[in-house]
C-alpha positions as MATLAB code, in Angstrom:
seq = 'XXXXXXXXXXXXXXXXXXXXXXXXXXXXXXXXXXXXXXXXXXXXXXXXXXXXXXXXXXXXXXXXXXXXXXXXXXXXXXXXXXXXXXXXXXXXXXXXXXXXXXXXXXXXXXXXXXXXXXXXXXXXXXXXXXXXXXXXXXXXXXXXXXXXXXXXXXXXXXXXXXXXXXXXXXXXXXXXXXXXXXXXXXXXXXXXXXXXXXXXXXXXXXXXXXXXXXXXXXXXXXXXXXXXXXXXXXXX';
ca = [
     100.417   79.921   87.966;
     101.954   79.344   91.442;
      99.487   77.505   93.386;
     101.100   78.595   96.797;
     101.444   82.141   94.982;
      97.973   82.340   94.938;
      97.013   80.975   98.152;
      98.611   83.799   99.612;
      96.998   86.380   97.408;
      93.422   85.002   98.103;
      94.809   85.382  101.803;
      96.128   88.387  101.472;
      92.990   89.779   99.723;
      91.033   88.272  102.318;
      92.646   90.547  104.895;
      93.120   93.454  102.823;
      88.824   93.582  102.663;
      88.132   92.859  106.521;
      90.896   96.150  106.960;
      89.114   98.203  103.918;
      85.798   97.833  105.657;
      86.998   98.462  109.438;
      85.291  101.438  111.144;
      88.202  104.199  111.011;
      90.210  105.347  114.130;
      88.584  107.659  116.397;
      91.088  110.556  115.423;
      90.063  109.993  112.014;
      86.314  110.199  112.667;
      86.911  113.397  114.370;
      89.013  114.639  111.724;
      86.539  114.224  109.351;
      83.536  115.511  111.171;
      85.447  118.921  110.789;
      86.604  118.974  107.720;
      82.601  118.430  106.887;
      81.836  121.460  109.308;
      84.388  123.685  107.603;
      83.414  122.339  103.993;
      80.154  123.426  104.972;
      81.077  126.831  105.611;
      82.697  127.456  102.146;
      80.834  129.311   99.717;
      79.257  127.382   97.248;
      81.121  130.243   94.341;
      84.592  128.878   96.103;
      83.683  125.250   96.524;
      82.869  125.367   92.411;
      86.195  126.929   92.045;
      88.312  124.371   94.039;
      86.796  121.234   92.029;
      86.891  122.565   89.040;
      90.573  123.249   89.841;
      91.176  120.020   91.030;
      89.023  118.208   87.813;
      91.779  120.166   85.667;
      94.233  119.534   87.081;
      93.589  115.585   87.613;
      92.718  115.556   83.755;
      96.569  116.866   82.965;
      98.196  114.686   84.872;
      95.775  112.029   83.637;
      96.885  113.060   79.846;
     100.775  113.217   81.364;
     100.819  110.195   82.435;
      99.359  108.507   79.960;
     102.017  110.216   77.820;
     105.024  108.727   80.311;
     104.282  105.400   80.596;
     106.069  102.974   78.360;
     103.359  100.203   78.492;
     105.728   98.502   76.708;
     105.746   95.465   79.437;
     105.521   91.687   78.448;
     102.313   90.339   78.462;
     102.732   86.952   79.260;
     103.994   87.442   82.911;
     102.643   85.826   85.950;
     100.750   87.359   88.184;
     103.737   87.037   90.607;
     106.118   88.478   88.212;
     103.901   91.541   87.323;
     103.177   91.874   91.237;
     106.986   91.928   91.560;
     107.498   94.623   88.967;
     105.305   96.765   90.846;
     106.513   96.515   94.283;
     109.844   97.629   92.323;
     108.449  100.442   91.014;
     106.745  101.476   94.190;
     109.917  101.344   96.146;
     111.020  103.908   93.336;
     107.909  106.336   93.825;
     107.540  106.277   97.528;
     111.218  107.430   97.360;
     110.444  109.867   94.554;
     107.574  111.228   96.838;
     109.310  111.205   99.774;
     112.153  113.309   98.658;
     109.556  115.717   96.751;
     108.207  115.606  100.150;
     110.944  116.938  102.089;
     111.966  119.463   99.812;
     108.890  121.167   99.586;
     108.164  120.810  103.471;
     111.405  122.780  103.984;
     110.469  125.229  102.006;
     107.983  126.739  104.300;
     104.303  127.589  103.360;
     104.423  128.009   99.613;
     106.189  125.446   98.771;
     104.009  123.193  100.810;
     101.289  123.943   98.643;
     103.003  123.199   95.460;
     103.547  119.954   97.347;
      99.491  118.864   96.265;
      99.984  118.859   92.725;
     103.350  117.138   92.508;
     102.468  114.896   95.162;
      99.429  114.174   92.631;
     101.081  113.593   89.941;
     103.136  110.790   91.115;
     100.770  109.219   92.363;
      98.667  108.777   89.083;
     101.987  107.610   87.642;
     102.048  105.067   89.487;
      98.417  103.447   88.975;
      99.804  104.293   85.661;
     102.853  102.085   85.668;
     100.085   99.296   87.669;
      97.733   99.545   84.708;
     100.199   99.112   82.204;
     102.018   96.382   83.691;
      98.881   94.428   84.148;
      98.222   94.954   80.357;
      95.548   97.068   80.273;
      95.106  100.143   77.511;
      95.311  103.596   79.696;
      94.656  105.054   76.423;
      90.794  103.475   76.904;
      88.725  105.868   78.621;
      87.309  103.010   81.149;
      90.721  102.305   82.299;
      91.110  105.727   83.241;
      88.057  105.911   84.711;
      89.157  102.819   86.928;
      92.430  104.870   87.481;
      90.231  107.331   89.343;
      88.133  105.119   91.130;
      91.860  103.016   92.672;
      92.560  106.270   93.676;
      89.137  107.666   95.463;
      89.348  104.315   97.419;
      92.458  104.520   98.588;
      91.575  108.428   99.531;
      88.547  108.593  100.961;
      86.486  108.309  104.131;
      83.849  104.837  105.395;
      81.451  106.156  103.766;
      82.425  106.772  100.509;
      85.274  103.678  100.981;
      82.461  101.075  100.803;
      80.657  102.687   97.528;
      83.746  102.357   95.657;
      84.583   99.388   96.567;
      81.371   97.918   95.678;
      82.237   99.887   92.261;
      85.592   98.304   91.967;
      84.831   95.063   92.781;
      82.341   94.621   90.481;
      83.825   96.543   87.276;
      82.622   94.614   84.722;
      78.502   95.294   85.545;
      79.286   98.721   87.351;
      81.782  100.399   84.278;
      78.274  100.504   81.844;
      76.274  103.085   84.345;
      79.589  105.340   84.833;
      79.762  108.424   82.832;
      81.909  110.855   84.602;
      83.947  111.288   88.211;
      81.551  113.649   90.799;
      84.714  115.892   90.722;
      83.072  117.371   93.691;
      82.815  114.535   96.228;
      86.433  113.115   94.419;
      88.254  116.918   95.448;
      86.476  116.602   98.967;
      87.294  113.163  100.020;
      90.733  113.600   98.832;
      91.346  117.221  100.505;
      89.701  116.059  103.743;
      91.492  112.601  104.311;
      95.320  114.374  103.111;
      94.609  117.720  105.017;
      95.210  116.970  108.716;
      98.269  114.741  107.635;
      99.776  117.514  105.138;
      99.149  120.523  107.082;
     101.730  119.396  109.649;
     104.093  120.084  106.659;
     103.804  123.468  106.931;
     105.360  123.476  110.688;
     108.361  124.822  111.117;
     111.786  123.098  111.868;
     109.720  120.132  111.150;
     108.174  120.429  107.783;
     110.598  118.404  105.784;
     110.625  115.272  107.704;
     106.660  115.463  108.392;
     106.715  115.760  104.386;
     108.864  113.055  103.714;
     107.547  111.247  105.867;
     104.001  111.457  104.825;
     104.369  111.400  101.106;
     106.381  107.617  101.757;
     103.392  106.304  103.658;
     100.488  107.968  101.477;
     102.340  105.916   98.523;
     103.094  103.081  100.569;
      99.213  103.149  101.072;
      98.250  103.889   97.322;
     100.656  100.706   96.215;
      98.927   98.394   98.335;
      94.946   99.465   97.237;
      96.437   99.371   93.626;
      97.422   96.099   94.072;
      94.717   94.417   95.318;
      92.212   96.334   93.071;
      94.077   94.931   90.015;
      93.963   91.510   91.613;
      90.306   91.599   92.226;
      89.715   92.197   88.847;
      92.288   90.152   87.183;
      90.934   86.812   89.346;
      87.239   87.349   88.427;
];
């Protein structure tokens, strides 16, 4: 392996944690405080509804993507080479998601909700497309598992941020005590870090390019968590 190539991973991982573990921004603090105050409000009959919802519809685009990804990758790429097949196929999602994105935010309030499931699904093909390019079987429940637990870390608040890191990094020890995703606390963490951002889509005049706009950036985001998760584990 490239010995400079992986000077600047170790680098870039290095960096990547000291950001992951930053105190958020204070808008994002606040942000959160009141999604907790308005979660809190919910009825417990409607909050049971909503993640069980969510679990259902994570679990079909789980089995979807499992179903659309070739896997059929070579397996004895570099690290570089695999790293440079995905930042190809993340310039092809973020546009994907962007364009989703805008046509849904200029669609006005209906079609910004069907923005959250479509939205979803492409981004669980894409730790799809990571998985499989790294070699590993999605078809293995622990590899979806770890799917879920990329995706929870890049969507979720300090709090929770630092638990699943601690989960991802390390997978080997942790994987043995997991049984299941708290579907609750996974539908809240993702609802309350996306909801400030996507409910700007719903504006009008400037829905689609708030859409576009975000969707690029929240895969831009997802691409670079994937990444280093898969690194930390490939290195150890």
């Amino acid at each position: 392996m490239n010995d400079s190539y992986m000077l600047m991973v170790e680098e870039e991982l290095f960096q990547w944690r000291k950001r992951l573990i930053k105190k958020s921004n204070m808008l994002q603090r606040v942000s959160k405080k009141a999604q907790t105050k308005v979660n809190a409000m919910i009825p417990e009959k409607a909050h049971t509804v909503i993640t069980e919802s969510i679990k259902k519809m994570i679990q079909a685009t789980l089995v979807g993507s499992e179903f659309t990804t070739k896997g059929n990758y070579p397996n004895k790429l570099t690290l570089q080479a695999k790293e440079k097949l995905i930042d190809d196929k993340l310039t092809i999602y973020r546009r994907t998601a962007a364009a989703e994105g805008a046509g849904t935010g200029a669609g006005g309030f209906l079609l910004a909700l069907a923005d959250f499931p479509l939205l979803l699904s492409i981004k669980m093909k894409f730790l799809f497309e990571v998985a499989a390019i790294h070699g590993f079987d999605t078809k293995n429940y622990e590899e979806r598992l770890f799917i879920l637990y990329v995706f929870q870390l890049a969507f979720s608040s300090d709090e929770h941020k630092k638990r699943t890191f601690e989960i991802i990094e390390n997978w080997e020890e942790e994987k043995h005590k997991l049984v299941e995703v708290d579907w609750r606390v996974f539908q809240q963490e993702y609802r309350d870090y996306i909801d400030f951002i996507k409910m700007l889509q719903i504006l009008p005049g400037v829905g689609a390019v708030v859409g576009a706009y975000a969707n690029y950036n929240l895969l831009d985001h997802l691409g670079e968590v994937a990444k280093n998760c898969y690194r930390i584990r490939i290195l150890k």
